[in-house]
C-alpha positions in Angstrom: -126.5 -35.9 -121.5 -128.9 -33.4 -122.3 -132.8 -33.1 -121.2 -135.2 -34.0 -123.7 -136.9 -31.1 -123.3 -134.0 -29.6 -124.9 -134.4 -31.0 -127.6 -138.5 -30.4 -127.4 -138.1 -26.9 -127.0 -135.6 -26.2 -129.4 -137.4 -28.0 -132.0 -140.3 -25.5 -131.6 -138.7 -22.4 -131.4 -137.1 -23.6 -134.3 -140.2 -24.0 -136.2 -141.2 -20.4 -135.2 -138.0 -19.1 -136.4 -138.5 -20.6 -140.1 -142.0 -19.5 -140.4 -141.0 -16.1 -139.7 -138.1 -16.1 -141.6 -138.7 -18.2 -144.7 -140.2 -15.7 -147.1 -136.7 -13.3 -146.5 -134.3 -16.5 -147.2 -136.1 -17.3 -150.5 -135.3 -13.7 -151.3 -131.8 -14.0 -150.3 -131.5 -16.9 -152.7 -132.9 -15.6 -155.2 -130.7 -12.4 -155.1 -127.1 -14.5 -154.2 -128.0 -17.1 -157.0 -128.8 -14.5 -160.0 -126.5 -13.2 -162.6 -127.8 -9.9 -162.6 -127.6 -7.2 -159.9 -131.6 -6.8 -158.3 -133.0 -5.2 -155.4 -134.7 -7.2 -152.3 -138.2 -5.3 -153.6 -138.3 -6.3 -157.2 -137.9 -9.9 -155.9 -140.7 -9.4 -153.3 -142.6 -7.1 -156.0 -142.7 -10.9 -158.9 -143.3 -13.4 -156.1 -146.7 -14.1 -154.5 -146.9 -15.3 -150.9 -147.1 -18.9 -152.2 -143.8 -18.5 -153.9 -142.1 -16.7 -151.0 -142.5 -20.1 -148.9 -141.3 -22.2 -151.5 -139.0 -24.9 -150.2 -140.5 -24.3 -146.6 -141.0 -28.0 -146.3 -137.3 -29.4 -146.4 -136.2 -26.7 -143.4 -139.6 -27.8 -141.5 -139.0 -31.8 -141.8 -135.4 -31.5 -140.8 -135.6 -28.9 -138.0 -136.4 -31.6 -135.6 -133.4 -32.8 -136.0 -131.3 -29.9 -136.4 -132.2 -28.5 -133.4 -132.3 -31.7 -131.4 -128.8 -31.4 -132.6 -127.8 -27.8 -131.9 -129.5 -27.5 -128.4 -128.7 -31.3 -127.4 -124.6 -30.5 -128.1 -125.1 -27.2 -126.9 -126.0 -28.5 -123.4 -123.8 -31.2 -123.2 -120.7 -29.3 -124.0 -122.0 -26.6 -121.4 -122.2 -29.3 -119.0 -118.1 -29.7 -118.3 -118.2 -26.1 -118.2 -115.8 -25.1 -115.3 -117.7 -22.2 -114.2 -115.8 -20.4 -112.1 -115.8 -16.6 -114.1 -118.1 -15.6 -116.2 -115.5 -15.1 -118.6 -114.8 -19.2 -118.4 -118.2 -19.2 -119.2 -118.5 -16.8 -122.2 -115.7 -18.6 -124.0 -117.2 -22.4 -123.2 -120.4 -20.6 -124.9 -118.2 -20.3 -127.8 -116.9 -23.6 -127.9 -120.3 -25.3 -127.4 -121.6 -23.9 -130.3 -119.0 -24.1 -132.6 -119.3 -28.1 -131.8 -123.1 -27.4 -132.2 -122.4 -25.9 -135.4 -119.9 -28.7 -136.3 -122.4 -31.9 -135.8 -125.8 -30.0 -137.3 -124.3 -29.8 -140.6 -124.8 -33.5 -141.6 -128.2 -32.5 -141.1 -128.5 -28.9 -142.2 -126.4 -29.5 -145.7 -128.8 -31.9 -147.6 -131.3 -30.1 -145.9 -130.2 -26.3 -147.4 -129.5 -28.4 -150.5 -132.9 -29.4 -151.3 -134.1 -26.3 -150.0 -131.8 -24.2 -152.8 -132.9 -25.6 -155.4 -136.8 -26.0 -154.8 -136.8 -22.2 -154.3 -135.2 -21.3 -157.6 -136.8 -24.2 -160.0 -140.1 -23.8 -158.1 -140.7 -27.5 -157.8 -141.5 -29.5 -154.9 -139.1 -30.7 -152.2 -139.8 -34.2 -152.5 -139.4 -34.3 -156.7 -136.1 -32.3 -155.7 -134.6 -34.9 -153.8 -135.9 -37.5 -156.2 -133.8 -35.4 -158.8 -130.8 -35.4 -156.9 -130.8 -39.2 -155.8 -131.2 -40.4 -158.9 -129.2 -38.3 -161.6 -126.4 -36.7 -159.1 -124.8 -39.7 -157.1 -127.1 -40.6 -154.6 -126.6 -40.1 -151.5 -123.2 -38.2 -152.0 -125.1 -35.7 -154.4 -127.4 -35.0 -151.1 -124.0 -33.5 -149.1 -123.0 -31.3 -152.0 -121.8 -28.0 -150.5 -120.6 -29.8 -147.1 -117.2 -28.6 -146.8 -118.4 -24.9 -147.3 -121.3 -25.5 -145.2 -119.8 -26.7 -142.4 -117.0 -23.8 -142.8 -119.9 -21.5 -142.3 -122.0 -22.9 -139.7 -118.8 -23.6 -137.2 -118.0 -20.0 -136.5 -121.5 -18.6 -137.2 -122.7 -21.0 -134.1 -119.9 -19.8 -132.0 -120.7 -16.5 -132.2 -124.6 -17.2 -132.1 -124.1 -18.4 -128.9 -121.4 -16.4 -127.4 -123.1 -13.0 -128.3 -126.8 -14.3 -126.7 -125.1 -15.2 -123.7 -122.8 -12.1 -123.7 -125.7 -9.8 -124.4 -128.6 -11.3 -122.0 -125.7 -11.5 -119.1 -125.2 -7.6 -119.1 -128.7 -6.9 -119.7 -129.6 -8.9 -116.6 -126.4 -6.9 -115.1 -127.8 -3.8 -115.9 -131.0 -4.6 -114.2 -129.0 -5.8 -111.2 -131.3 -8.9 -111.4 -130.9 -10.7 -107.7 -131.4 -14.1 -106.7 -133.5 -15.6 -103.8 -133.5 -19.0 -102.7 -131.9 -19.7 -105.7 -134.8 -19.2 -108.0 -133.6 -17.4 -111.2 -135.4 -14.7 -113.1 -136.2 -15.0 -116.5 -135.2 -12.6 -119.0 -137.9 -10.2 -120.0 -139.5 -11.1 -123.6 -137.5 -7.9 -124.7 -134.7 -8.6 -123.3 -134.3 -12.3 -125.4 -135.7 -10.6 -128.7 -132.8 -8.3 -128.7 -130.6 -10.5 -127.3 -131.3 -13.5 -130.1 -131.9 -11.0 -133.0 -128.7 -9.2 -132.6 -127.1 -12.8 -132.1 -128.6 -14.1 -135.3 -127.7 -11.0 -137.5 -124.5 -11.2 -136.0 -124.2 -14.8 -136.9 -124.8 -14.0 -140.7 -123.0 -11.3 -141.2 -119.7 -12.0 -140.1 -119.8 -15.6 -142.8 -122.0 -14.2 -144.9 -119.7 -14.5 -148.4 -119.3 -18.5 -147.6 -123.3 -18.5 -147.6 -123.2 -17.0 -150.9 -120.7 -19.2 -152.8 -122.6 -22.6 -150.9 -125.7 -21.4 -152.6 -124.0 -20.9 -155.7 -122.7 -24.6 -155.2 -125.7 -25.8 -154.7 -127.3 -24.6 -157.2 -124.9 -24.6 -160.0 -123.3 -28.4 -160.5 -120.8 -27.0 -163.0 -118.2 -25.8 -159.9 -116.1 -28.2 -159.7 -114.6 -27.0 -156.2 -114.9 -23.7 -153.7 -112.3 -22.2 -155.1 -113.2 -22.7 -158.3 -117.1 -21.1 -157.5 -115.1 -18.1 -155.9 -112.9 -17.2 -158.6 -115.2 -17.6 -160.9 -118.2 -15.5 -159.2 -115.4 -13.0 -158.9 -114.1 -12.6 -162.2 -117.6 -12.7 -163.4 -119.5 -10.2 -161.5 -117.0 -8.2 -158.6 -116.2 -8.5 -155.6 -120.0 -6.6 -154.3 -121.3 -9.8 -155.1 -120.3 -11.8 -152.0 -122.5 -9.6 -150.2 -125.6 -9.7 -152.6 -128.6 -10.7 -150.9 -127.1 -9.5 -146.9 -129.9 -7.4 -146.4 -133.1 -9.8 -146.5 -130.6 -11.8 -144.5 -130.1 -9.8 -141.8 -133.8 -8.4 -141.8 -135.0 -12.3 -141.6 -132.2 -13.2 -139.2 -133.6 -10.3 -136.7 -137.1 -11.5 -136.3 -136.5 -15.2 -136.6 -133.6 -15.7 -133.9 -135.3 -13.7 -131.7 -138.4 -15.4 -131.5 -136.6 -18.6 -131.3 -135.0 -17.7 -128.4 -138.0 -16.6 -126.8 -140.5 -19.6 -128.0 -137.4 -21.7 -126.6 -137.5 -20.2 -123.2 -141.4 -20.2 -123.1 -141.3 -23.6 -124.0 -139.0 -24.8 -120.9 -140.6 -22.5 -118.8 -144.1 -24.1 -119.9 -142.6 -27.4 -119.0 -141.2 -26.4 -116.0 -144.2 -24.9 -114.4 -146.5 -27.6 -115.6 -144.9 -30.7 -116.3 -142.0 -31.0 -114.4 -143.6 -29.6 -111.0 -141.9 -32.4 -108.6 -138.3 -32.1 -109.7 -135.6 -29.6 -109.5 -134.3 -27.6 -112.6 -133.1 -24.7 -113.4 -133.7 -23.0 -117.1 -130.8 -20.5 -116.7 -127.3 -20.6 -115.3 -125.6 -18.0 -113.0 -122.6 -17.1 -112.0 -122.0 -14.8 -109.0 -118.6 -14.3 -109.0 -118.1 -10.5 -108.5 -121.6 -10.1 -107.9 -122.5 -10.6 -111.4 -124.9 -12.5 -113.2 -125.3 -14.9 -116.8 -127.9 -16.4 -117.8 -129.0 -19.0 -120.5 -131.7 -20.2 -122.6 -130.1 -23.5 -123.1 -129.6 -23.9 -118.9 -131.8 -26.6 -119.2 -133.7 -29.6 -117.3 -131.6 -31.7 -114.6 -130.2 -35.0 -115.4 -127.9 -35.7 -112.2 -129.2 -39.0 -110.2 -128.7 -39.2 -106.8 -128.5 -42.4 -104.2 -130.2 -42.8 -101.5 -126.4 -43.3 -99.4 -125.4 -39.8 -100.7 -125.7 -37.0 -97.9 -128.6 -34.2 -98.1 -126.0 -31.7 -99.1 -124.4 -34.0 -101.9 -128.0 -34.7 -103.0 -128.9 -31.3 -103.0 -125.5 -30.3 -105.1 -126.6 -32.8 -107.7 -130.1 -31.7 -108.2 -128.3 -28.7 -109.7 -128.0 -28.2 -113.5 -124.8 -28.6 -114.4 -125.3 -25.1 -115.8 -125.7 -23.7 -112.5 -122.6 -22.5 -111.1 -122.1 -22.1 -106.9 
């Protein structure tokens, strides 16, 4: 099972992430959901800063439990990670999130949904779910968009998490970071803003036509079906437009991800240093196969118990994160 802190600390470097990023996904909306072709700076150039965090509320409210979600699955998956390559390691990265990715999205759909449609009608979050509730089904008009959504977020998680892990492993590498008395280093500040930026844009770009036509679903109750939104947006306005709106994307995804990343590892750190003083855990997990080190952000607090019949050595082995690998 994973930490709470997990869960604590994802849900705040979270929160950094949408302040930071909010303003460029209601431009991204606004540019995927029009008819005509417009640039990210005549958007910018008609909204005020008001209307640039419109719909901020619905991805606050729900990123408690989105992340709860993302990190809490993250770890737990990681958990029956064999460990012995760093390779092994790099591809259970990849299956972790993709099941992170998988559960978040009964969350993260309603969520986006009510979100969508606040930004482009410019009415309040709560009177937008009201809408939905009572004129489009309920609760089932809530999770319109799921199947897209949940197409999207699978792969975009796995590679969120695979590239971090890939990228702050060989910039630790590169450093020729060395352990003593098995005390890992953290990552420099740097080193987890590149790391989670490049992750995030990443992330985006390689899904980024499913994000447009689940916005158009969203917003537009006259498709019927995904296929039906695709052909139509197609035949309508080209092929160009399943990329209208990637740049404001990729610009927010930069910033945002990487400070999440970092507020994330701040956070456990925090904890660690402060909080959890008496007990053993480890933030990060190594490997030091070949000499060569990974490390994560997720690697979080210990939850092995020990007995008091269990040996020093077995007691010591189980203080260790499952993350940790000997």
């Amino acid at each position: 099972m994973a930490s709470p802190i997990d869960f604590v600390s994802g849900c705040v470097g979270g929160a950094a992430g949408v302040i930071i990023g909010h303003p460029f996904d209601t431009v991204k909306v606004i540019m995927q959901t029009s008819k005509q072709q417009i640039s990210a700076m005549s958007v910018i150039r008609n909204c005020s800063i008001s209307s640039l965090y419109q719909g901020i509320k619905a991805p606050l409210t729900g990123l408690a439990a989105i992340n709860a979600v993302v990190f809490g699955v993250y770890g737990s998956v990681m958990r029956l990670c064999p460990g012995q390559s760093r390779q092994q390691d790099l591809t259970w990265s990849g299956i972790a999130g993709l099941f992170a990715g998988m559960t978040q999205t009964f969350i993260s759909a309603p969520m986006e949904l009510v979100k969508t449609r606040a930004q482009l009608n410019s009415i309040t979050e709560w009177n937008c779910m009201k809408r939905i509730l009572r004129y489009e089904g309920g609760l089932r008009g809530l999770y319109r968009g799921f199947g897209i959504t949940i197409a999207r977020d699978c792969p975009a998680f796995a590679t969120y998490f695979f590239t971090y892990e890939w990228m702050i492993g060989n910039l630790q590498q590169s450093k020729q970071t060395t352990l003593a008395h098995e005390q890992q280093q953290q990552p420099s500040t740097f080193d987890m803003l590149f790391a989670g930026g490049t992750a995030g844009a990443l992330s985006w770009l390689i899904i980024y036509p499913l994000d447009v036509i689940k916005s158009r679903i969203q917003a537009d109750n006259r498709y019927s079906s995904v296929s039906h939104c695709l052909r139509d947006t197609i035949n309508r306005e080209g092929y160009n437009v399943l990329m209208r709106g990637c740049s404001p994307t990729l610009l927010r995804a930069f910033p945002a991800n990487g400070a999440t990343f970092v507020v994330v590892t701040w956070t456990l750190f925090t904890y660690e240093k402060y909080v959890n003083q008496s007990t053993t855990s480890h933030l990060f997990r190594s490997n030091n196969n070949n000499n060569s080190n990974i490390q994560s952000v997720t690697s979080v607090s210990n939850t092995a118990t020990t007995t008091t019949t269990k040996t020093s050595a077995t007691t010591n082995k189980s203080d260790k994160s499952p993350f940790i690998q000997e």
